[in-house]
C-alpha positions in Angstrom: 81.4 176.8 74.8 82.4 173.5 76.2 86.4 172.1 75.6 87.1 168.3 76.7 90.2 168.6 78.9 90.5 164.8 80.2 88.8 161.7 80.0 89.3 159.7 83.5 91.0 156.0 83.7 91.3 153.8 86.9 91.0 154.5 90.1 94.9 154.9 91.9 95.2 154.3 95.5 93.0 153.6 98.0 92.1 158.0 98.9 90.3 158.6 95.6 92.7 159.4 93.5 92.0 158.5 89.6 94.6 158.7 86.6 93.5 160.8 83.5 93.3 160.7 79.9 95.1 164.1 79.0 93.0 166.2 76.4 94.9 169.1 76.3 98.7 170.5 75.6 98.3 173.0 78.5 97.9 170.1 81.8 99.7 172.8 83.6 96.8 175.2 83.1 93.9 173.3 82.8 94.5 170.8 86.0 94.9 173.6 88.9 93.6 172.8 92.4 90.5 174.8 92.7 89.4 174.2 88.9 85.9 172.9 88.6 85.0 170.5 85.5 81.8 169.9 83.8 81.4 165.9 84.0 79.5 164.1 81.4 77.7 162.0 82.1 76.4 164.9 84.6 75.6 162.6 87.4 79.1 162.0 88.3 80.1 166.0 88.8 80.4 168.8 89.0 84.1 168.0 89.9 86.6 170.2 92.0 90.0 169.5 91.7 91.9 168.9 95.1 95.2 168.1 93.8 97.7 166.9 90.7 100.4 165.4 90.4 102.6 163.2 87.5 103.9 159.6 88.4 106.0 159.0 86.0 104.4 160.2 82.5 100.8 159.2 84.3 98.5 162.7 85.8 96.9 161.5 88.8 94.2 163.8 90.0 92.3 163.6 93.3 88.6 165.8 93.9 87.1 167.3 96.6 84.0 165.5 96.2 85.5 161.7 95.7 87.3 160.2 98.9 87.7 156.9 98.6 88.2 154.0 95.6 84.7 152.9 95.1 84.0 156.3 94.9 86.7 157.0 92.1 85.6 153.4 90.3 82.0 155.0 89.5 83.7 157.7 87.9 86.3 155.7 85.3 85.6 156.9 81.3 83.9 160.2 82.6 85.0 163.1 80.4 85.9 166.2 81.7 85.2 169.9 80.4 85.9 173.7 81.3 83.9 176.4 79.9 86.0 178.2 77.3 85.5 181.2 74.9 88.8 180.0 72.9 88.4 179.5 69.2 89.6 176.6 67.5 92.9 176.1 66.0 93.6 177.5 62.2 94.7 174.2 61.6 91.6 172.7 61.8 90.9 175.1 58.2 92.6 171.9 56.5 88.8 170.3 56.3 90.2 166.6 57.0 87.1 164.3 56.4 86.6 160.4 58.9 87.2 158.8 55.9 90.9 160.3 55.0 92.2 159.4 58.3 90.3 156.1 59.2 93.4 153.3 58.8 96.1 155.8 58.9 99.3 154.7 61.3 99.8 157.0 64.4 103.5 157.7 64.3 105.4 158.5 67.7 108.5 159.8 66.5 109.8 156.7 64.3 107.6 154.4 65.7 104.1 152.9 64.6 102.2 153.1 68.1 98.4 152.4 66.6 95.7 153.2 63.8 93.5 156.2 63.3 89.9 154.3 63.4 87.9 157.9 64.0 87.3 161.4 64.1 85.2 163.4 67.0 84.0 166.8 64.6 83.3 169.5 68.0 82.4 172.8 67.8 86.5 173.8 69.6 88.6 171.1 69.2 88.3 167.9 66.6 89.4 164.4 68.6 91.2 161.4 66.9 90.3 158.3 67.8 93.1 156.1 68.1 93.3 152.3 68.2 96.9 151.4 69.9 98.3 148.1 68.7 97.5 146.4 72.3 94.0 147.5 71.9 93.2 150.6 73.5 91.1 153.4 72.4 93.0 156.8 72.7 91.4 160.5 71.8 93.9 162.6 70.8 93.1 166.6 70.5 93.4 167.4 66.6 95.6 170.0 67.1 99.3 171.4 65.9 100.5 171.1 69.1 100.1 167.4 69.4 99.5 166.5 65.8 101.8 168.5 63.7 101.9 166.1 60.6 98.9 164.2 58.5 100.9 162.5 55.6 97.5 160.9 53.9 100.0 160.2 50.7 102.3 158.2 52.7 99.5 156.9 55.0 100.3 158.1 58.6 99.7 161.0 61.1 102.9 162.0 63.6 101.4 162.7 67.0 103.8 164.5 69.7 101.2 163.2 72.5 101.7 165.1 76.3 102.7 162.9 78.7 100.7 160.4 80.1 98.1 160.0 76.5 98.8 157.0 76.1 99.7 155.5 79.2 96.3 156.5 81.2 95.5 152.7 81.4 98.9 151.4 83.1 98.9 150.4 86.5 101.3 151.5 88.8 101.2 150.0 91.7 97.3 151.0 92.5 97.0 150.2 96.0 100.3 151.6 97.2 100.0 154.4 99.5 101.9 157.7 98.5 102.0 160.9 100.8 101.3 163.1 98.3 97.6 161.5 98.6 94.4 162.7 100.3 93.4 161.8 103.9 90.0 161.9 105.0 90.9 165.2 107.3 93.0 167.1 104.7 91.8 170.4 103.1 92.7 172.0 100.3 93.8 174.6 102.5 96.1 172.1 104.1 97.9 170.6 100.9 101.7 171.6 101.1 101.7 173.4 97.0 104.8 171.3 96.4 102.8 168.0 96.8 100.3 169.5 94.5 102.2 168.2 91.5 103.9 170.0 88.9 100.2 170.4 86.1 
């Protein structure tokens, strides 16, 4: 069975690295140099993670297979998956139908940060898709972890979203070198663990 871990953003850097769209509430698991994804579409993978690491609340992930920018460009709004025999969450027994959630408010704490304007329905793990207020379309993993609340009487949903959820389209300064990046003639072998990033 098939679990969406990621979905990938914009290229960062100039060495391949691309920022990600994080899926799941265990990055630190799921984002391990070494890991291989199932990419859909299937042209662009598999992929083999090389390193991660968090700037700011943003995961940055580079791949063995992509070196360089261009590279990384072809492979922005890719969706990443691992083979998993979990089951899905008990939550999900609520039975919450598209049409309950479409125009609810996505709550962040006290404040309003979008609208609910979909539902994914997959076989291990349900996605909300999120319309922020500047635009953006967000997929949040429908589960307790990261969506402990759906008031449908008072007309919102409270989202506790991992870090970097709804930031994976910021720029941070994308062309700025950082030594924590990949140089043509580094192995995995090489990396020092600590600049492997904390998922």
């Amino acid at each position: 069975m098939q679990l969406q871990v990621a979905r990938i953003g914009k290229p960062h850097g100039i060495r391949g690295e691309v920022t990600v769209q994080v899926l799941t509430d265990a990055p630190g698991d799921r984002f391990v140099p070494g890991t291989q994804f199932i990419v859909e579409p299937a042209s662009a993978g598999p992929l083999t993670v090389f390193s991660a690491r968090w700037n700011k609340d943003i995961l940055l992930l580079a791949f063995d297979e992509i070196e360089t920018r261009n590279e990384a460009e072809t492979l922005r709004g890719a969706k990443l998956f691992i083979e998993t025999e979990e089951i899905g969450a008990d939550d999900d027994d609520e039975g919450w139908y598209e049409h309950e959630l479409v125009g609810l408010d996505i709550r962040v704490g006290a404040n309003v940060v979008g609208k609910v304007s979909g539902l994914h329905t997959l076989p291990v793990q349900d996605l909300l898709v999120v319309t922020t207020n500047d635009g953006k379309e967000v997929l949040i993993p429908f589960v307790e972890q990261i969506v402990p609340e759906v008031n449908v009487g008072e007309k919102y949903v409270l989202v506790t979203p991992p870090p970097g959820l709804f930031e994976v389209n910021t720029d941070e300064a994308p062309d700025q070198k950082s030594p924590d990046q990949k140089s043509p003639d580094q192995h995995p072998e090489d990396q020092n663990p600590e600049a492997q990033g904390n998922a």
